[in-house]
C-alpha positions as CSV (number, residue, x, y, z in Angstrom):
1,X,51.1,-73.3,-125.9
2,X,48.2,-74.4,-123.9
3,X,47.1,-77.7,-124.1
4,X,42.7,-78.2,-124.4
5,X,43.1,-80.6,-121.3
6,X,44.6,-77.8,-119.3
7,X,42.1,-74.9,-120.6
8,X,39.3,-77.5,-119.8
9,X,40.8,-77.6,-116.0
10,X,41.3,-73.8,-115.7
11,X,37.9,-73.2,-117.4
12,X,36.4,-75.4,-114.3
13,X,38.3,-73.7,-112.1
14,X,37.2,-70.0,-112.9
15,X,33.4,-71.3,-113.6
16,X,33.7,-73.0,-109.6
17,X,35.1,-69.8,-108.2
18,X,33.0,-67.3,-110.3
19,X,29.4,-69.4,-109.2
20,X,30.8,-70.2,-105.6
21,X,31.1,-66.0,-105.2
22,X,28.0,-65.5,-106.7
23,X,26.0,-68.1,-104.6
24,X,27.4,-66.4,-101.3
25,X,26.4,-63.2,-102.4
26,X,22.8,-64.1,-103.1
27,X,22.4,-66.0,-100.0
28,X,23.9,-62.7,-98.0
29,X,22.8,-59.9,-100.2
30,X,19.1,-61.0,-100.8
31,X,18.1,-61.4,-97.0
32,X,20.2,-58.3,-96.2
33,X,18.4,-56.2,-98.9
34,X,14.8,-57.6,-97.3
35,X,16.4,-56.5,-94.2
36,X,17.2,-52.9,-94.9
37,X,13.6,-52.5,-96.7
38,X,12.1,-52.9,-93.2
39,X,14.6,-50.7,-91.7
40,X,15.0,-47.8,-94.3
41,X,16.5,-45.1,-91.9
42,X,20.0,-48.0,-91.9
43,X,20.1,-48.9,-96.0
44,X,21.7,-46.1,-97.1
45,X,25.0,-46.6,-94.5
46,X,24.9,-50.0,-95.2
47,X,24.5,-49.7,-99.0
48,X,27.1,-47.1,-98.8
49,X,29.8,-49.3,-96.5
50,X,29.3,-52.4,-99.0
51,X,29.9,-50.0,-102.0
52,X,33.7,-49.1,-100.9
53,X,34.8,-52.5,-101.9
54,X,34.0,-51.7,-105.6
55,X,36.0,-48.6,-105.3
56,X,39.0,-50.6,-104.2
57,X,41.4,-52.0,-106.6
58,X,40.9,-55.9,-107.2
59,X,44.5,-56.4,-106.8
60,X,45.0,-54.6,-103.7
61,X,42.1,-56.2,-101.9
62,X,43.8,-59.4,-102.9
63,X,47.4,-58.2,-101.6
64,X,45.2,-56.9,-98.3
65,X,43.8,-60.7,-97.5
66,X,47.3,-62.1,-98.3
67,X,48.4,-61.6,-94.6
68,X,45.2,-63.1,-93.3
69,X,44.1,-65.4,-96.1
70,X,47.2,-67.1,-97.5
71,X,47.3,-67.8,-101.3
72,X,45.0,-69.6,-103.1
73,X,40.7,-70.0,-103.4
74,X,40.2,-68.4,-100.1
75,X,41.7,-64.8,-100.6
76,X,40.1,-65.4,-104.2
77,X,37.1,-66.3,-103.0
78,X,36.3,-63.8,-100.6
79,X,37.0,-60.6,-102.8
80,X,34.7,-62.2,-105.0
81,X,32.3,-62.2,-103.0
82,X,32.6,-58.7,-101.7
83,X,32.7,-57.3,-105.1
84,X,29.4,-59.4,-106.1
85,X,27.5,-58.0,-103.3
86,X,26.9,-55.0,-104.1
87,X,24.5,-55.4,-107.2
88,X,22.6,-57.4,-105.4
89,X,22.0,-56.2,-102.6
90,X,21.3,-52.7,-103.9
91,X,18.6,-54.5,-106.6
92,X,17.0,-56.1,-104.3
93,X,16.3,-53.4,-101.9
94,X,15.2,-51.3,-105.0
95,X,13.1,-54.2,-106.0
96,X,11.7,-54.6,-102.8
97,X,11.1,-50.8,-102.2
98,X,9.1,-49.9,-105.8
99,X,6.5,-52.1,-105.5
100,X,3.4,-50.4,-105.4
101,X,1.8,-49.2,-101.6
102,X,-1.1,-49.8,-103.3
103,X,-0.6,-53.7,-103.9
104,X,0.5,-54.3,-100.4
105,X,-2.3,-52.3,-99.0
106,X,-4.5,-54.6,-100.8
107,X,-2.9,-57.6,-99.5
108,X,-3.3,-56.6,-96.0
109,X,-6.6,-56.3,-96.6
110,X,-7.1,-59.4,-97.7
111,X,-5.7,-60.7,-94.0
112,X,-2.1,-61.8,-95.6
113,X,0.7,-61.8,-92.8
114,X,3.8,-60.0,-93.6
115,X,5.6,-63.1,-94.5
116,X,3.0,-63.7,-96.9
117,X,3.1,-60.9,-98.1
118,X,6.7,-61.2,-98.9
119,X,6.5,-64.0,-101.0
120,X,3.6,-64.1,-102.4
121,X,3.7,-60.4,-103.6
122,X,6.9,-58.4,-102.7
123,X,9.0,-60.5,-104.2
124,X,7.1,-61.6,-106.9
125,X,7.1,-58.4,-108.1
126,X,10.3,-57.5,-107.2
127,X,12.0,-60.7,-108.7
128,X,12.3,-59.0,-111.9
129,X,15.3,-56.4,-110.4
130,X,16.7,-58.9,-108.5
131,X,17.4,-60.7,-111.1
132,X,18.6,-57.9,-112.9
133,X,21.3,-57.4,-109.8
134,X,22.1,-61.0,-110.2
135,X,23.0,-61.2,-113.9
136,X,25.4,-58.2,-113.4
137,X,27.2,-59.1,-110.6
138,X,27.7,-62.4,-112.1
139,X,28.8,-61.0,-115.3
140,X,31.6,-59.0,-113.3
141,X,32.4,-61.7,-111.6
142,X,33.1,-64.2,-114.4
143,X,35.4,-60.9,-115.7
144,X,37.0,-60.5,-112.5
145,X,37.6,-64.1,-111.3
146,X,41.0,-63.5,-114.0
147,X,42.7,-61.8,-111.0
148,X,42.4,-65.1,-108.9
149,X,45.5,-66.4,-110.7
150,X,47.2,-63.2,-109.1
151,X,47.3,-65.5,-105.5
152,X,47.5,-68.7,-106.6
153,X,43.5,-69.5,-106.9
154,X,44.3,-70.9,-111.1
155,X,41.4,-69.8,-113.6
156,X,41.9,-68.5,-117.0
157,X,43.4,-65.8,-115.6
158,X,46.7,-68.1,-115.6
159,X,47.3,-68.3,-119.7
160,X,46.2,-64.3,-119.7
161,X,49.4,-63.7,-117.3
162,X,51.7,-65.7,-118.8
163,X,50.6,-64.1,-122.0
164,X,51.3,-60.8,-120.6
165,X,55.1,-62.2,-119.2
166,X,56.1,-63.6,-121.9
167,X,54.1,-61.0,-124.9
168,X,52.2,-64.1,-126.1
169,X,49.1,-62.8,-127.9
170,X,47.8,-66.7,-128.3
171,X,48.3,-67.4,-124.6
172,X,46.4,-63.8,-123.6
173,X,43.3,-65.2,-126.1
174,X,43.5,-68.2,-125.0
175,X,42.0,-66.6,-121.3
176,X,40.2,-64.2,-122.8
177,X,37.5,-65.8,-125.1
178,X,36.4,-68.5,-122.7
179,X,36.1,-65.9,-120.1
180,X,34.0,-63.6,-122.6
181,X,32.0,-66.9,-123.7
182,X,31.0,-67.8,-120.2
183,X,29.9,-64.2,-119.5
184,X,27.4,-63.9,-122.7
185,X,26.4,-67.5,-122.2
186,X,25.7,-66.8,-118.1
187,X,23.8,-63.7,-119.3
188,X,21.9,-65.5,-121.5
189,X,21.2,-68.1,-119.5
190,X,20.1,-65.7,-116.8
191,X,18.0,-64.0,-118.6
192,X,15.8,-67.0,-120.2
193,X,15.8,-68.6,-116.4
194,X,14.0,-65.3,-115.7
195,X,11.6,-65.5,-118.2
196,X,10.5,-69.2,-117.4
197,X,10.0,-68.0,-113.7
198,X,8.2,-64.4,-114.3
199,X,4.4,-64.9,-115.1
200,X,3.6,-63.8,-118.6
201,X,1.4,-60.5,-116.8
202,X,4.4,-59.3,-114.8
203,X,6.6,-59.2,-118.1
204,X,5.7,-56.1,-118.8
């Protein structure tokens, strides 16, 4: 059995890790995605580059950064973060390419600067799918921080392996439904933070 003072530590754990790989990948993937909407003829290659770590296996990008990395947070970490880019970055760039010529036309000819521009209508307007990338990767995330008990990083992922070693179906739940609490509660979450922060007219 697992005691509630233990699945209280391990539940901090995998909410630290989870948020700590999240955080990094908005503070890369959001500039990066502004980036590549000013140079579109580079977006797809680096779109395409960023995708190949969500076609690799969790476990082997793990067993890859063992070498380098050691065991623990940092291996953890880091394939978090690579595997939370993506959905970000590629929502953001989205985001940032649909708005409207129309609009930005407009604000140039109201004498805006391109910086102005950016934040006081590109993003704006764009905030919308970003936040839409955000809410998915951090979904995954949550789901995939598990693995981190594969090198030593703790999490809930701990009780779901010993579960699985010793064919414990209490142990395996007793990972499980925090981790599939604090995804529906982070999408939740999410999604009301984006509500308070959209205007009411671009709801719709």
């Amino acid at each position: 059995m697992i005691t509630w003072e233990k699945l209280l530590r391990l539940t901090g754990e995998h909410l630290s890790l989870s948020l700590s790989a999240v955080l990094l990948a908005i503070a890369v993937a959001v500039p990066l995605g502004i980036l590549l909407s000013r140079n579109r003829r580079v977006a797809d290659p680096v779109i395409t580059v960023v995708g190949l770590f969500q076609t690799l296996p969790a476990v082997a990008l793990l067993a890859f950064m063992i070498p380098v990395l050691g065991i623990g947070t940092r291996p953890a970490l880091t394939a978090l973060f690579l595997y939370a880019l993506l959905p970000i970055l590629s929502n953001t760039y989205k985001g940032l390419m649909g708005v409207d010529p129309s609009v930005k036309e407009a604000a140039r000819g109201m004498g805006m600067t391109a910086r102005q521009m950016l934040f006081m209508v590109e993003l704006p307007l764009a905030f919308r799918v970003i936040m839409s990338g955000i809410r998915t990767s951090t979904v995954l995330i949550i789901g995939w921080a598990t693995l981190a008990a594969f090198v030593g990083a703790g999490g809930l992922g701990e009780p779901i392996l010993s579960g699985f070693a010793m064919v414990s179906p209490k142990l395996i739940l007793a990972g499980a439904l925090p981790v599939t609490i604090m995804a529906l509660l982070a999408d939740f979450l999410l999604g009301r933070l984006e509500r308070r922060v959209i205007p009411r007219g671009l709801r719709v």
